[in-house]
C-alpha positions as a Python dict, from the first residue, in 0.01 Angstrom:
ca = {
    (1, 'X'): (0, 0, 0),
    (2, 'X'): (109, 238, 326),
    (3, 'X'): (386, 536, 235),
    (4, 'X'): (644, 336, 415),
    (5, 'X'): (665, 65, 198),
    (6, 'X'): (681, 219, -120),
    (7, 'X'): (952, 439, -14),
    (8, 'X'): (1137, 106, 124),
    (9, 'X'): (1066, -50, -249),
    (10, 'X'): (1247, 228, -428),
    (11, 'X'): (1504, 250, -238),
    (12, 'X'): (1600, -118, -288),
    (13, 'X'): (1524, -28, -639),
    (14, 'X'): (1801, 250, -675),
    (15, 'X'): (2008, 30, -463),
    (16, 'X'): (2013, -215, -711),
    (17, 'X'): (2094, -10, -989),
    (18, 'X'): (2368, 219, -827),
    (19, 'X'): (2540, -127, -725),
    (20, 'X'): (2516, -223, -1075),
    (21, 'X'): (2692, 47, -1217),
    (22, 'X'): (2971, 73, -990),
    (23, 'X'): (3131, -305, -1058),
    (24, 'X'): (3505, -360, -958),
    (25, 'X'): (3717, -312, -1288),
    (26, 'X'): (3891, -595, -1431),
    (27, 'X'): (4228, -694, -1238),
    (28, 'X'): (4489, -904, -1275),
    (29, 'X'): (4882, -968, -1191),
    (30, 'X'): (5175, -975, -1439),
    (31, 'X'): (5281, -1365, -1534),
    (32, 'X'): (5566, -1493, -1601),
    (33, 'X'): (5532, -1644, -1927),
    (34, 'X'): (5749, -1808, -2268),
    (35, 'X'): (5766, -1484, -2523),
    (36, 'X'): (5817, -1469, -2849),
    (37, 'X'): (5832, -1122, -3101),
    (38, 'X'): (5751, -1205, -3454),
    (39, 'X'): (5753, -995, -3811),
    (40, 'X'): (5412, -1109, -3982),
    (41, 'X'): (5397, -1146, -4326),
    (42, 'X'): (5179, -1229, -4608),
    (43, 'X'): (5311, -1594, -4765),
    (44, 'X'): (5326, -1702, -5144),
    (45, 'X'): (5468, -2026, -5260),
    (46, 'X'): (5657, -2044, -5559),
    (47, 'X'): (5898, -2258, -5728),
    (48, 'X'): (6313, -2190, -5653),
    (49, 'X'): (6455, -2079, -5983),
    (50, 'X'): (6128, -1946, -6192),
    (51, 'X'): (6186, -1784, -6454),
    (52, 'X'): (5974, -1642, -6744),
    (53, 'X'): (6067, -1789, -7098),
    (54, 'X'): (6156, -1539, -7424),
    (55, 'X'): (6199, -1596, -7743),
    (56, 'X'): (6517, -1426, -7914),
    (57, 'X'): (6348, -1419, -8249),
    (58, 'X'): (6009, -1353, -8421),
    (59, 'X'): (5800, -1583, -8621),
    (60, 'X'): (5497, -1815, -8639),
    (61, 'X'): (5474, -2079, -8365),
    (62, 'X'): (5557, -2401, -8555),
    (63, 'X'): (5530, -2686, -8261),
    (64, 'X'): (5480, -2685, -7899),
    (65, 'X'): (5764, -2988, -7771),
    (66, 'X'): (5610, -3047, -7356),
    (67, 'X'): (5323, -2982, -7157),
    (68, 'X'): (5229, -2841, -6854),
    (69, 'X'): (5328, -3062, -6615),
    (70, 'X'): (5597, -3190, -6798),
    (71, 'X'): (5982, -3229, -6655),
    (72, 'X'): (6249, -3125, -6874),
    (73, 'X'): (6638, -3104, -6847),
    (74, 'X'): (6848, -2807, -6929),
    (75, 'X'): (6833, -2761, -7303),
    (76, 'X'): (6581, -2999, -7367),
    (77, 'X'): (6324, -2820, -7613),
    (78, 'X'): (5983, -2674, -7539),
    (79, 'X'): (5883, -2475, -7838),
    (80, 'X'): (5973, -2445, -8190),
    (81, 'X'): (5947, -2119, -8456),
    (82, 'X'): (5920, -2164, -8804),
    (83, 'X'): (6252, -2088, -8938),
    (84, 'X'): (6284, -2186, -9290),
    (85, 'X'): (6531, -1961, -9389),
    (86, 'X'): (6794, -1995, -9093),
    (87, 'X'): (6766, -2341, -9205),
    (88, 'X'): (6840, -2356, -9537),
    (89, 'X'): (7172, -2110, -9437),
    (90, 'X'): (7281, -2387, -9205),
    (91, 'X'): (7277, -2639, -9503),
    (92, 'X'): (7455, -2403, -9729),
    (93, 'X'): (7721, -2334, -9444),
    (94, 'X'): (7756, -2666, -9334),
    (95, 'X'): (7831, -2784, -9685),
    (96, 'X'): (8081, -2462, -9726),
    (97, 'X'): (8281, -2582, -9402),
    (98, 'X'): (8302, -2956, -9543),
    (99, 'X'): (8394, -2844, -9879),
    (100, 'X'): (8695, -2603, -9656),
    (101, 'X'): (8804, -2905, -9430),
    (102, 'X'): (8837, -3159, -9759),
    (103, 'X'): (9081, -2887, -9919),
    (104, 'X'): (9244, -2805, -9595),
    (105, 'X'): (9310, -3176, -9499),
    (106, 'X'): (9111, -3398, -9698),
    (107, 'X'): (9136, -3600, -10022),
    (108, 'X'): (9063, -3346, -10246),
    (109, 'X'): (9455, -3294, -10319),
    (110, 'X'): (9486, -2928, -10325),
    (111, 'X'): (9810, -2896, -10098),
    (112, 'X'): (9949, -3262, -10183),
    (113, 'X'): (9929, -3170, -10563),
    (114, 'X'): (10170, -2911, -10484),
    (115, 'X'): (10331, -3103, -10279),
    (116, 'X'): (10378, -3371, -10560),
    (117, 'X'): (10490, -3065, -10757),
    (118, 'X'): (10781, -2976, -10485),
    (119, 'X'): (10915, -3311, -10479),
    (120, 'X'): (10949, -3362, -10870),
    (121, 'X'): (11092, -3034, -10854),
    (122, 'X'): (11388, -3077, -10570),
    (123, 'X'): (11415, -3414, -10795),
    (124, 'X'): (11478, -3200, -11102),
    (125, 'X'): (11686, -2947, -10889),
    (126, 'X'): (11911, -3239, -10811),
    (127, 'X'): (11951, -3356, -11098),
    (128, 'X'): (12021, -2979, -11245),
    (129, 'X'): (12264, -2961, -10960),
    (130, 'X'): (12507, -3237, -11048),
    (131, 'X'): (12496, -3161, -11450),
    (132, 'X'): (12603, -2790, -11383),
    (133, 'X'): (12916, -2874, -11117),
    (134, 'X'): (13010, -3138, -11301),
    (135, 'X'): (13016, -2917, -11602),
    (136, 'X'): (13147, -2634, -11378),
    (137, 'X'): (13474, -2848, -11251),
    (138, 'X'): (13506, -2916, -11641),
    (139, 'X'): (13482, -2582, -11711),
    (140, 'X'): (13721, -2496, -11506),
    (141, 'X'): (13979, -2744, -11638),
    (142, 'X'): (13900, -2600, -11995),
    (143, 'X'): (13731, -2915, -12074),
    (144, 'X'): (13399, -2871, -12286),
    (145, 'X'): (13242, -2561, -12459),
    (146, 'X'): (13075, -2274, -12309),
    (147, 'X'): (12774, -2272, -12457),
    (148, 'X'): (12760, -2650, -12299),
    (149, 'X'): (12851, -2476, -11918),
    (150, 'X'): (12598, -2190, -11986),
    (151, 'X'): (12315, -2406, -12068),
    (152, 'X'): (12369, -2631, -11759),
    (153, 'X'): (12365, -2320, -11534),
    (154, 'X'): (12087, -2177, -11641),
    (155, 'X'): (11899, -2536, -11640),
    (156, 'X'): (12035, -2565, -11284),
    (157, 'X'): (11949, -2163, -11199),
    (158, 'X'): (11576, -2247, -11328),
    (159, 'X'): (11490, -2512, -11116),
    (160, 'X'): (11643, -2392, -10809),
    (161, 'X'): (11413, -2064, -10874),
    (162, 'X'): (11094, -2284, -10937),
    (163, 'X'): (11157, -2512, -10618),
    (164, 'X'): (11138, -2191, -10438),
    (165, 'X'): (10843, -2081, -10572),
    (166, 'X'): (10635, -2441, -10534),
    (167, 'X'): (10765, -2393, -10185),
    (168, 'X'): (10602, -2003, -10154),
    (169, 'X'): (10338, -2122, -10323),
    (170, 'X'): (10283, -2428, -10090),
    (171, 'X'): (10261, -2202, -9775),
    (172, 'X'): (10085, -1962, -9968),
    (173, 'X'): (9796, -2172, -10028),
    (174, 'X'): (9799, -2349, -9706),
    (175, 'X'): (9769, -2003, -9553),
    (176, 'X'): (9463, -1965, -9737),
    (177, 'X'): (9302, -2299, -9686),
    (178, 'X'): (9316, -2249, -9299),
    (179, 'X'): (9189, -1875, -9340),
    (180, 'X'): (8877, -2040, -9575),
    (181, 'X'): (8842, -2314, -9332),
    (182, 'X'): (8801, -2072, -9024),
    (183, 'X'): (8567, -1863, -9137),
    (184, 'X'): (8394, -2120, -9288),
    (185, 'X'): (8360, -2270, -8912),
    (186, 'X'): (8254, -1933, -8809),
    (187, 'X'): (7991, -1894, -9068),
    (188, 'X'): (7861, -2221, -8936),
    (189, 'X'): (7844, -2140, -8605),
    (190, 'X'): (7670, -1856, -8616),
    (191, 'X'): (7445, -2044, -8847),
    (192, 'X'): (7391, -2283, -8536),
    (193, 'X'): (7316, -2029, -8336),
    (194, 'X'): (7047, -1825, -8544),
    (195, 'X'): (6908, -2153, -8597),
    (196, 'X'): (6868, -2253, -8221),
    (197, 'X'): (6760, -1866, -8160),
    (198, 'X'): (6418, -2021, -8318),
    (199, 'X'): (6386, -2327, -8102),
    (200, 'X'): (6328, -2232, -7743),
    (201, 'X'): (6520, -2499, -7505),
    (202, 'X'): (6488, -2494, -7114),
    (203, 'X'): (6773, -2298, -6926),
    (204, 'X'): (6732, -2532, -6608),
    (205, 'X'): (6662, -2895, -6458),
    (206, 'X'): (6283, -2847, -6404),
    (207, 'X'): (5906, -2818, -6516),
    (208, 'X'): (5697, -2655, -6744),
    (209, 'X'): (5426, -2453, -6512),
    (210, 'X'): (5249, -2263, -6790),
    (211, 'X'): (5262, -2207, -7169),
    (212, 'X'): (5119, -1897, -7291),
    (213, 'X'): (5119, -1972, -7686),
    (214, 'X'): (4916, -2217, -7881),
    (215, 'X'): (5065, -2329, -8261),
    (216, 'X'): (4992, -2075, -8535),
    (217, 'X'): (5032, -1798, -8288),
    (218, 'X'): (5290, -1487, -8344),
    (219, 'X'): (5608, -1516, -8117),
    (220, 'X'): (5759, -1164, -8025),
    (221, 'X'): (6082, -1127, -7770),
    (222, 'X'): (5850, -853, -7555),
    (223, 'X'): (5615, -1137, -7485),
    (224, 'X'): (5714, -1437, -7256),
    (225, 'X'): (5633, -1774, -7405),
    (226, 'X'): (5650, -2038, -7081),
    (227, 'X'): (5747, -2015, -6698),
    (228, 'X'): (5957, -2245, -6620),
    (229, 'X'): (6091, -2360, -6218),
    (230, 'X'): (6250, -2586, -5975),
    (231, 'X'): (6018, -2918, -5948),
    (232, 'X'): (6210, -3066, -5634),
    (233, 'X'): (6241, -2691, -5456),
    (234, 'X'): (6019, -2455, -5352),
    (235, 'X'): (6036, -2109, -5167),
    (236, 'X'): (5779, -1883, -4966),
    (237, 'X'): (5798, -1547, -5116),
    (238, 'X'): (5719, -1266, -4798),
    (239, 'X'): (5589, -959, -4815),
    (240, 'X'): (5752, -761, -4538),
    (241, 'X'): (5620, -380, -4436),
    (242, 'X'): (5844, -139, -4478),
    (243, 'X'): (5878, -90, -4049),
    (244, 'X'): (5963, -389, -4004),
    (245, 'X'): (6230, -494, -4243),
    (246, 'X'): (6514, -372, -4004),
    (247, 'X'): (6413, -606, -3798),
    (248, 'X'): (6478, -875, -3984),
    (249, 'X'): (6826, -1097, -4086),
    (250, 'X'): (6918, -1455, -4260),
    (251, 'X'): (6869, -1744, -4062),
    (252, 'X'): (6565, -1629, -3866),
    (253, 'X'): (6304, -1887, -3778),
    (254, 'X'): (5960, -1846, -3995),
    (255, 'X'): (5631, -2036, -3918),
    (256, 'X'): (5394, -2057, -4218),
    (257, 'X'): (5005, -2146, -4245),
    (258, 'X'): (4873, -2218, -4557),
    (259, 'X'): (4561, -2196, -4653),
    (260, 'X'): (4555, -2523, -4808),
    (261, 'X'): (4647, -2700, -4523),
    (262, 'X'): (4394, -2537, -4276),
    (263, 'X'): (4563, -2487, -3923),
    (264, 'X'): (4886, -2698, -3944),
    (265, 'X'): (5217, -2481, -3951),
    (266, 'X'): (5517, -2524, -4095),
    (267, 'X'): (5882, -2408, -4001),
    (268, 'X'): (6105, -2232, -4221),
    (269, 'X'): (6432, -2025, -4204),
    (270, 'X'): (6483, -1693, -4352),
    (271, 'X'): (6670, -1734, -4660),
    (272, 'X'): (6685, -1414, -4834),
    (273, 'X'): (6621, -1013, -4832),
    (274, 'X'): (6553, -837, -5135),
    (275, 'X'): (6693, -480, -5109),
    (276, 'X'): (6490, -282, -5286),
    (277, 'X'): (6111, -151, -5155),
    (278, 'X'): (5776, -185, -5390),
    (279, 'X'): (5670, 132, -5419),
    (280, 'X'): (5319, 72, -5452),
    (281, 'X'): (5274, -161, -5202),
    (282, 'X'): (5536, -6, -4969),
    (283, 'X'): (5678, -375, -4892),
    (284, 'X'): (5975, -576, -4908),
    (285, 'X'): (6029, -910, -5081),
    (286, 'X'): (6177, -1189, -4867),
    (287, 'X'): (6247, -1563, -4928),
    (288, 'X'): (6215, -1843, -4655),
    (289, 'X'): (6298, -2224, -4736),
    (290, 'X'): (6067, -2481, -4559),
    (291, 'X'): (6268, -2700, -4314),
    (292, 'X'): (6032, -2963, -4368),
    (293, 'X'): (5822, -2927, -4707),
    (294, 'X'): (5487, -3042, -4755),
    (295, 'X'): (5430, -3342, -4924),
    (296, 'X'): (5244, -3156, -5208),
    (297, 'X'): (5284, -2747, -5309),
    (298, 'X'): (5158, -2590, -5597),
    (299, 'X'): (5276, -2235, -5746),
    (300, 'X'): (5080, -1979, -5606),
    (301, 'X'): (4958, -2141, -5249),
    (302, 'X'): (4935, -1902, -5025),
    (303, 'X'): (4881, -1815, -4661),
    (304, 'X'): (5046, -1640, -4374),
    (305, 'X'): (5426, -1619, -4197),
    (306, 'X'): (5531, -1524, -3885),
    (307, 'X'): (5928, -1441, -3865),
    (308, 'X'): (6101, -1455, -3472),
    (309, 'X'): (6306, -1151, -3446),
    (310, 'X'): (6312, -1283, -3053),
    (311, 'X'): (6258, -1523, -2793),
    (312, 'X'): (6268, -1598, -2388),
    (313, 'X'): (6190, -1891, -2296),
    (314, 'X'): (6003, -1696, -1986),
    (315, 'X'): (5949, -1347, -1867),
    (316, 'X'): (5712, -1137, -1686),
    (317, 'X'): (5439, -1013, -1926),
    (318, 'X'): (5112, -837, -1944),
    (319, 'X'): (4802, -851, -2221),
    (320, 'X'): (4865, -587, -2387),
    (321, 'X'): (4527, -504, -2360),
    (322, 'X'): (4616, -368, -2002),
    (323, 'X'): (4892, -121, -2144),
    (324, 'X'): (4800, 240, -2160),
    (325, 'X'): (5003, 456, -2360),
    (326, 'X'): (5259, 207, -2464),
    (327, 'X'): (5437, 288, -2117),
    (328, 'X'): (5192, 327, -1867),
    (329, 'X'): (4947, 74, -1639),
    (330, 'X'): (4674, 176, -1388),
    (331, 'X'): (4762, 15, -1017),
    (332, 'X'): (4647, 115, -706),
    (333, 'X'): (4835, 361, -674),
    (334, 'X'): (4745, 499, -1006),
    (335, 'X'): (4905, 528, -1332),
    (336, 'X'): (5255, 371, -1319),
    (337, 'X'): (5548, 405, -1560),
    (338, 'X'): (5638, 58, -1714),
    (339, 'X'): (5952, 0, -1922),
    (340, 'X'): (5822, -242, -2220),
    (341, 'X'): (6029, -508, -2450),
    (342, 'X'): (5925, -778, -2655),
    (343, 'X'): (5560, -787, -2819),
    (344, 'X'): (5379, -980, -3002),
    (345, 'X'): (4978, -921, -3093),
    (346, 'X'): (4832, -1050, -2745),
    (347, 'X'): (5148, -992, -2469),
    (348, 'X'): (5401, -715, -2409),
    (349, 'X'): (5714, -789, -2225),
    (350, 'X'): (5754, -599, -1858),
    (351, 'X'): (6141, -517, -1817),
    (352, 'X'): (6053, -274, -1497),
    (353, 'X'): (5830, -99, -1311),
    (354, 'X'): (5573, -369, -1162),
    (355, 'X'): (5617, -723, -1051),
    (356, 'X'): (5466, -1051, -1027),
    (357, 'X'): (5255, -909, -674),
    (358, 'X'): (5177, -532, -852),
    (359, 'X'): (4794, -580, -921),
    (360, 'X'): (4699, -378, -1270),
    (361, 'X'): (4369, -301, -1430),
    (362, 'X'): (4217, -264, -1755),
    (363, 'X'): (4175, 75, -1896),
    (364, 'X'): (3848, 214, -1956),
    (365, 'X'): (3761, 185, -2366),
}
């Protein structure tokens, strides 16, 4: 092959390769575009109103009342403790408050004997009464003896004297009967209530979404026994990083994935903040309610959320790919300052510096 050509072969060789090398970067031109600024989050469904069960008392577990599943109403029953004892002092105080009540205002006759007593006595008192004046106006007319007026006085003196005592002893006794009869109520009712403190009843409308004793088993009050919830209401628990929970205030807009229901999202409002930060996870706890629930949730589901702290229905934007520095862009004429607003994880919001015509390129990696 003559000189010539070879030289003319590796030229168009190196050609090729230096044109290679030196392709245009990538350009583009700020759009105009519908932006949005969200808070993500990490999503948990649970029930509204969960609550771990505890048992007051200690003791064997006797019976198990539901299952887990199972509905129940506010003090409806879920588990029992054996409670032999706190039984058997209901009984006793129970009987002690019907024995008080009978003597208080019964049949038993206590207070009406005495009251039987009072009115033979005023009877007696009367009768006392007229003997004495009329042996008094005698008296006093010289009439009689006065042996005769001394014995009527004192008969009328006596009775007087033990009228007024039936009478003391009337209120005396009815004083007592109400004292017995109130603590006898009292006695009862705190019988009641040790009792119940061994059956466990349900604090709310709801259902029974675990039970974490079998019968036999020992009940303590450190241990929980059931978790109980809301059947008709659930709420997406957020986890919020700690940067971003300024950001964020009731009544914001939430979209939520779930895992369980693949792509499809769901919208939600920002219900609640919890104030204080989990130390190990360096979050914060949010609620959202669903505006629209899913036909079916379980406890636990979870997925993703993302919160609007902001919207425009259009602005001029950029990738944010294209940023450099968080405030700078590469034009033609070089790096140029940009003044940035909204951003979400694929556009950043242009509020000056460039326009619609302003040609930008990507940054080297």
């Amino acid at each position: 092959m003559p000189s010539t050509m070879k030289y003319f072969l590796l030229f168009s060789i190196l050609s090729s390769l230096l044109f290679a090398c030196t392709d245009p970067k990538e350009k583009i031109y700020p759009e105009k575009l519908p932006m949005t600024e969200s808070v993500y989050a990490s999503a948990t469904v649970q029930p509204d109103s969960l609550y771990q069960v505890y048992s007051v008392a200690m003791g064997i577990l006797d019976k198990i009342w539901v299952e887990e599943g199972d509905k129940v109403a506010k003090g409806d029953r879920i588990l029992q403790i054996i409670n032999t004892s706190p039984e058997l002092n209901k009984e006793n105080a129970k009987l002690t408050l019907q024995l008080a009540q009978e003597n208080y205002s019964g049949t038993s006759g206590i207070l009406n004997s005495i009251a039987d007593e009072i009115q033979a006595a005023k009877l007696q008192q009367k009768n006392d009464s007229i003997n004495y004046f009329r042996q008094k106006k005698l008296w006093d007319q010289n009439i009689g003896s006065k042996l005769e007026y001394d014995n009527k006085k004192l008969a009328y003196e006596l009775s007087q004297n033990r009228l007024g005592l039936l009478k003391k002893k009337y209120e005396q006794t009815e004083n007592e009967l109400e004292t017995h009869l109130r603590q006898a109520e009292n006695n009862y009712k705190t019988s009641l209530t040790t009792s119940n403190d061994f059956t466990i009843t349900s604090k709310i409308d709801g259902k029974i979404y675990a039970l974490y004793k079998n019968p036999g088993e020992i009940v303590n009050t450190l241990e929980p026994v059931a978790a109980v919830g809301r059947s008709d209401k659930f709420v997406v628990e957020l986890l919020v990083d700690e940067v971003d929970i300024v950001k964020l205030s009731i009544g914001q807009k939430v979209f939520i994935t779930l895992d369980s229901y693949g792509s499809k999202v769901f919208e939600g409002t920002l219900d609640k903040i919890y104030p204080r930060k989990d130390e190990r996870s360096q979050t914060f706890k949010v609620e959202a309610l669903f505006n629209k629930p899913p036909k079916t949730l379980y406890p636990g589901l979870s997925g993703e959320g993302n919160i609007i702290i902001a919207e425009k229905k259009e602005t001029l934007t950029i990738p944010k790919t294209y940023l450099v520095d968080e405030s700078t862009v590469i034009t033609d004429e070089g790096e140029t300052k940009v003044t940035t607003g909204l951003q979400n994880m694929v556009l950043v919001e242009i509020l000056d510096g460039i326009n619609e015509n302003t040609a930008i390129y990507k940054p080297e990696p």
